[in-house]
Rosetta silent file (secondary structure, phi, psi, omega in degrees, C-alpha in Angstrom):
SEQUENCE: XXXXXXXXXXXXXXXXXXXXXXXXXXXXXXXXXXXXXXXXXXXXXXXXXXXXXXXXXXXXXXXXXXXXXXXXXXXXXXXXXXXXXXXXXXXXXXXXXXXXXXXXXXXXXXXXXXXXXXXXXXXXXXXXXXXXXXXXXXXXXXXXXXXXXXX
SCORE:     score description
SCORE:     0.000 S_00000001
   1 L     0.000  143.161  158.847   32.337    0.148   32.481 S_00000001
   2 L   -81.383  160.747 -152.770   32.133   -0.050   28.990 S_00000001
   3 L   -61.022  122.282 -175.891   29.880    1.470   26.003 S_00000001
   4 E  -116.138  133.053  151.575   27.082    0.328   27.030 S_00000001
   5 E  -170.773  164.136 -162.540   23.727    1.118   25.109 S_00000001
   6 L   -64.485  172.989  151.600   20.188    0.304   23.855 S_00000001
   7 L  -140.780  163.484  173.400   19.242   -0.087   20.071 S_00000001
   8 E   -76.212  169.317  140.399   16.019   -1.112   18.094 S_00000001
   9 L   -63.417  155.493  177.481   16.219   -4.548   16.998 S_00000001
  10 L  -125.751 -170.348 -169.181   16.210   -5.600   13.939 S_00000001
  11 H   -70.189  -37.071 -132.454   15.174   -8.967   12.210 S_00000001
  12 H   -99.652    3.088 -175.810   18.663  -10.324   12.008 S_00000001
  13 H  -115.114    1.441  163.183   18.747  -10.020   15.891 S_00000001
  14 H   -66.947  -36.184  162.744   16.121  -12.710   16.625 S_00000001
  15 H   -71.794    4.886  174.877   17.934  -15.541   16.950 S_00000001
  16 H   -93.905  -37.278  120.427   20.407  -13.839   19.219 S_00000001
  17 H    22.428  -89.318 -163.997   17.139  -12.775   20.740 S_00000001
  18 H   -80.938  -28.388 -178.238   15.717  -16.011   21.365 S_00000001
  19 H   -92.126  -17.719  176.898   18.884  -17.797   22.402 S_00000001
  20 H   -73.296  -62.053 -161.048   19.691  -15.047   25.405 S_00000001
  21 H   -51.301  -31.271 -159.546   16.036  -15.800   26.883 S_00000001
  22 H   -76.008  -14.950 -162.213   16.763  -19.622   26.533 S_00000001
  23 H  -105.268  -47.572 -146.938   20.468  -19.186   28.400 S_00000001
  24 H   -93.723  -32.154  175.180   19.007  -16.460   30.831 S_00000001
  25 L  -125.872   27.437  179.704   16.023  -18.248   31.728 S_00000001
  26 H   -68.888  -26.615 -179.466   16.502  -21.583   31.568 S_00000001
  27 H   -48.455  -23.323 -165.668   17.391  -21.990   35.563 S_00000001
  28 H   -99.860   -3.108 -168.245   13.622  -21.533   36.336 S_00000001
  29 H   -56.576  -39.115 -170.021   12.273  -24.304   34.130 S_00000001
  30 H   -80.791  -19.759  156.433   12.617  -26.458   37.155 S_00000001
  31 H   -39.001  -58.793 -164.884   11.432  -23.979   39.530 S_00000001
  32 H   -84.042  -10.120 -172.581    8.475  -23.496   37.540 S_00000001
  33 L    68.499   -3.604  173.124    7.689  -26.337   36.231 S_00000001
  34 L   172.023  164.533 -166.017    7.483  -25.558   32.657 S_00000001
  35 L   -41.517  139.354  159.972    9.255  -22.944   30.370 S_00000001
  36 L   -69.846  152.565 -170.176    8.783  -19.359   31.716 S_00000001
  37 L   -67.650   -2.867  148.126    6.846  -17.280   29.354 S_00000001
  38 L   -73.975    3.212  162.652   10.017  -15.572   28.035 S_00000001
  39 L  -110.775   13.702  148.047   11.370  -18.410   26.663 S_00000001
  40 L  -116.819   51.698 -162.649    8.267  -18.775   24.411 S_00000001
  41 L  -104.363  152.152  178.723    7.487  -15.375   24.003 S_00000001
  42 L   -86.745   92.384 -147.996    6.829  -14.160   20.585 S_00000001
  43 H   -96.779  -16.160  169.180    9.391  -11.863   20.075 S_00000001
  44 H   -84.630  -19.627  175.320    8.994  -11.188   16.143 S_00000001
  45 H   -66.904  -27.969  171.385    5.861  -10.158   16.921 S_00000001
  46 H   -81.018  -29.774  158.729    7.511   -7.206   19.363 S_00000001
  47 H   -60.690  -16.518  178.190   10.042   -6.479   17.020 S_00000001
  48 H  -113.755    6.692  150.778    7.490   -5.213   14.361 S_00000001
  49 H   -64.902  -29.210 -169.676    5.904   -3.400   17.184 S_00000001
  50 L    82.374   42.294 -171.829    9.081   -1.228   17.869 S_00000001
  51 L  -116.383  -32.844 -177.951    8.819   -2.947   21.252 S_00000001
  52 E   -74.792   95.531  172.997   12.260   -5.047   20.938 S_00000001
  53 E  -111.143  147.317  158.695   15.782   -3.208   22.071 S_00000001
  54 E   -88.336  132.809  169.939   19.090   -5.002   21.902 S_00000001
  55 E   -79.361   98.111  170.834   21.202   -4.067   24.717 S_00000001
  56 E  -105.104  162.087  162.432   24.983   -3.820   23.591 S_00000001
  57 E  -146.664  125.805  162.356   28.100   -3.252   25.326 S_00000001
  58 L    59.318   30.667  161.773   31.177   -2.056   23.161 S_00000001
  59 L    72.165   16.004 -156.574   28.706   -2.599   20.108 S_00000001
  60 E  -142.069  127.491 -161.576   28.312   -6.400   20.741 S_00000001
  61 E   -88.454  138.131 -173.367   25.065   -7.491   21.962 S_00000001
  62 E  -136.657  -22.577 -173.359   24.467   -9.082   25.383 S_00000001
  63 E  -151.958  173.107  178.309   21.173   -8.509   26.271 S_00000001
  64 E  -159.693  154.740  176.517   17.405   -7.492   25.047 S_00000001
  65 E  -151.160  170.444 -171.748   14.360   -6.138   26.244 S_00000001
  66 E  -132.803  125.720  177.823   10.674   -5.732   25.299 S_00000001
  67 E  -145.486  173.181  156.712    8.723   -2.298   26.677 S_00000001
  68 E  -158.739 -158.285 -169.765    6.310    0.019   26.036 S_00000001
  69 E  -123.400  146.069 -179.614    4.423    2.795   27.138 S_00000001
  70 L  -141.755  118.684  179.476    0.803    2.185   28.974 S_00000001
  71 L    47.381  -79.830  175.261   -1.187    4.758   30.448 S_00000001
  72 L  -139.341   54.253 -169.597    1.208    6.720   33.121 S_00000001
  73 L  -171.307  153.127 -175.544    3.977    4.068   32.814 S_00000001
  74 E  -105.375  138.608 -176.376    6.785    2.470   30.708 S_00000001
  75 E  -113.630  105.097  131.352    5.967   -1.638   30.689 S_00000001
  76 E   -91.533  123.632 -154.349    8.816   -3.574   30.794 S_00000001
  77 E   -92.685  -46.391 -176.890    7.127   -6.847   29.712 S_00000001
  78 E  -144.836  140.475 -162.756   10.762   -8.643   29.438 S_00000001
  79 L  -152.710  148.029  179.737   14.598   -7.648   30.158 S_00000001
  80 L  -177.438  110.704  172.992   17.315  -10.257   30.070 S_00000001
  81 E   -84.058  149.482  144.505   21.621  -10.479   29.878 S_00000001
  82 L   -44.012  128.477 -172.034   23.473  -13.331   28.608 S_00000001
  83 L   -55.493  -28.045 -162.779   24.016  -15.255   31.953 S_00000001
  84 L   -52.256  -46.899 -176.261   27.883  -14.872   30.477 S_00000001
  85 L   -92.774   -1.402 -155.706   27.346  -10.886   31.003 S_00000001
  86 L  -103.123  154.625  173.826   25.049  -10.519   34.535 S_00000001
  87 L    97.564    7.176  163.102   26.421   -9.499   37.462 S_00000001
  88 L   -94.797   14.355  176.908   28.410   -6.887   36.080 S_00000001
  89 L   105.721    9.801 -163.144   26.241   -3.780   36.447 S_00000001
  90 H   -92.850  -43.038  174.776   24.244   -4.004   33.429 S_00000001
  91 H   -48.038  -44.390  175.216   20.991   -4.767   34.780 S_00000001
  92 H   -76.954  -26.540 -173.748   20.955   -1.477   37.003 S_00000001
  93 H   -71.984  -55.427 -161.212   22.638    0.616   34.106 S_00000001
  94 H   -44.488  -49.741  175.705   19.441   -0.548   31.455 S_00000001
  95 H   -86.091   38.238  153.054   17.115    0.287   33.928 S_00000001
  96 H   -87.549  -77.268 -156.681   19.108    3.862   34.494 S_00000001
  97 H   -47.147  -11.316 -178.850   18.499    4.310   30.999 S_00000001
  98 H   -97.735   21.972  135.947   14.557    3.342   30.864 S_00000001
  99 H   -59.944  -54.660 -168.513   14.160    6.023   33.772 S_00000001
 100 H   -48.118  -79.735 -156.817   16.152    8.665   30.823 S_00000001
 101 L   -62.240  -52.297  172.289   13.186    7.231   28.384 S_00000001
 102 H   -67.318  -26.282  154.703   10.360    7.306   30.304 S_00000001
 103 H  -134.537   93.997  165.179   10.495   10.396   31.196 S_00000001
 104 H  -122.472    4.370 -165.280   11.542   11.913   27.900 S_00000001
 105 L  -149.235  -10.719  141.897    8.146   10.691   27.486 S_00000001
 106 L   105.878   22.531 -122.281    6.230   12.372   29.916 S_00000001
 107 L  -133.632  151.925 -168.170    5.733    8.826   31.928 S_00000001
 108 L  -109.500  -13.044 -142.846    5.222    9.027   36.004 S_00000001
 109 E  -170.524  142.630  172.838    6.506    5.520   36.553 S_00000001
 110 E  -121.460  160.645  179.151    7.962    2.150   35.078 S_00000001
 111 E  -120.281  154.005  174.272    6.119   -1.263   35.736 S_00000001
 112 E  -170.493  168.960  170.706    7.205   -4.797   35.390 S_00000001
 113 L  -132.597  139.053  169.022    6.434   -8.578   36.646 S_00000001
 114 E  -110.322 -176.672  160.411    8.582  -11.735   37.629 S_00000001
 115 E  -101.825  169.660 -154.022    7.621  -14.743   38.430 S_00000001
 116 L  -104.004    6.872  148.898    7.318  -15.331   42.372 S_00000001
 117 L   -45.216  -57.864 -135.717    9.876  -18.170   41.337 S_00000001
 118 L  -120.221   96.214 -175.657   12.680  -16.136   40.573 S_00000001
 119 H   -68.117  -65.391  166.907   13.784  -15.555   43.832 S_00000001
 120 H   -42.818  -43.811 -170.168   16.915  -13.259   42.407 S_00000001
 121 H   -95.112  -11.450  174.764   14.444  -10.586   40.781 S_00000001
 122 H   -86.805    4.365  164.705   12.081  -10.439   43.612 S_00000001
 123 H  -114.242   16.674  167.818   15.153   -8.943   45.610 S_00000001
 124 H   -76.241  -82.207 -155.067   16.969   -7.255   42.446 S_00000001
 125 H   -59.663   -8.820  170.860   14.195   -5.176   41.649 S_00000001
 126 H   -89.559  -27.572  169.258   13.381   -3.739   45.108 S_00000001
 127 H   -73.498  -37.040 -151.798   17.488   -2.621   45.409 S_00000001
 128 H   -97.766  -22.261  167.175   16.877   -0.665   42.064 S_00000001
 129 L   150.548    8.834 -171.674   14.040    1.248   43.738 S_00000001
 130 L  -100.898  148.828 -169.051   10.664   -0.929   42.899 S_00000001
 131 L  -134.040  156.714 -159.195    8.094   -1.799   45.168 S_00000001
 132 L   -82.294  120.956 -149.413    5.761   -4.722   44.734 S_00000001
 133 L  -117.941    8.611 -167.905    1.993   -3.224   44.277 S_00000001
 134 E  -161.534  156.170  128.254    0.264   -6.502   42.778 S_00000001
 135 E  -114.312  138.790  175.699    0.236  -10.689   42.554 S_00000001
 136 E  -160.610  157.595  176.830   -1.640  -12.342   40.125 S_00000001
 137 E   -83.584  143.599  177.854   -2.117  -15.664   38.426 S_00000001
 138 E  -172.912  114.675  156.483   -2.201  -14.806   34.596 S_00000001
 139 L    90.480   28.732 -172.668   -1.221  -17.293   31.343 S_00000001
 140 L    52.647    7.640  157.331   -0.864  -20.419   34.389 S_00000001
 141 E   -90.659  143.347  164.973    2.122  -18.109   36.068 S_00000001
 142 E   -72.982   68.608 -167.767    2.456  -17.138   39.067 S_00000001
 143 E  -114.523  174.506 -172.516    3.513  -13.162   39.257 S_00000001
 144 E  -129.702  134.933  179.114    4.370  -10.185   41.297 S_00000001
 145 E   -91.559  174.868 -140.522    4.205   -6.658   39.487 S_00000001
 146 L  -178.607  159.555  175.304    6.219   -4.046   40.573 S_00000001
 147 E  -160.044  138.723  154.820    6.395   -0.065   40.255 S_00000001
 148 E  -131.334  142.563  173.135    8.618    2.786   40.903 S_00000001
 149 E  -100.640  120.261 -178.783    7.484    5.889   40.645 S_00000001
 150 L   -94.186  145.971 -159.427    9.929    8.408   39.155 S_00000001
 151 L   -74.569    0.000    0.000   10.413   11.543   40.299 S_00000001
């Protein structure tokens, strides 16, 4: 595989930003019935959080994600490749490396949600090792949370 790794974002990376959620998640608008909340999510506001990494491979950006840390857990609120790059390993390598970060951070566990749409991530995220602990309506979406607890 090739060098693959996170970075912060910076401003100059929002429209690259904003156009991977629109390519990555555009498949569910019809599922869903209206945009999924990543492809209106306010993403300059997570960039001046220190919440926004770009995902590169071979220094060229392909993907982004928005996390933080909450209580005994790393929150990934949103993760997403250019449709152009998935299915090449990247998705399981990012979340290798947000295992590395959370705990480097003293974190028991990472969390996350889909929508109960997106048929591909409710059976992605159970192969990398996540198990579904919650549904809830929230924002007019439908979602299912997730957890793995790291050893």
């Amino acid at each position: 595989m090739a060098q693959m790794n996170l970075r912060p974002a910076e401003t100059d990376d929002l429209d690259f930003v904003q156009a991977c959620a629109r390519s990555a998640y555009g498949l569910y608008v019809e599922r869903i019935g209206k945009e999924p909340a990543p492809m209106v999510a306010d993403f300059a506001s997570a960039l001046a959080q220190g919440q926004l990494e770009i995902l590169q491979v071979d220094e060229k950006p392909i993907g982004f994600l928005v996390s933080y840390s909450q209580q005994d857990h790393l929150f990934v609120e949103n993760v997403a490749i250019d449709p152009q790059h998935q299915g090449n390993g990247y998705g399981g390598a990012v979340f290798a490396l947000l295992e590395v970060q959370a705990k480097a951070r003293g974190l028991a566990a990472i969390e996350l949600y889909t929508n109960e749409k997106m048929a591909e991530n409710l059976a992605f995220y159970p192969r990398l090792g996540f198990n579904e602990i919650d549904r809830r309506t929230e924002a007019g979406f439908n979602r299912v949370y997730f957890r793995k607890n790291l050893d």
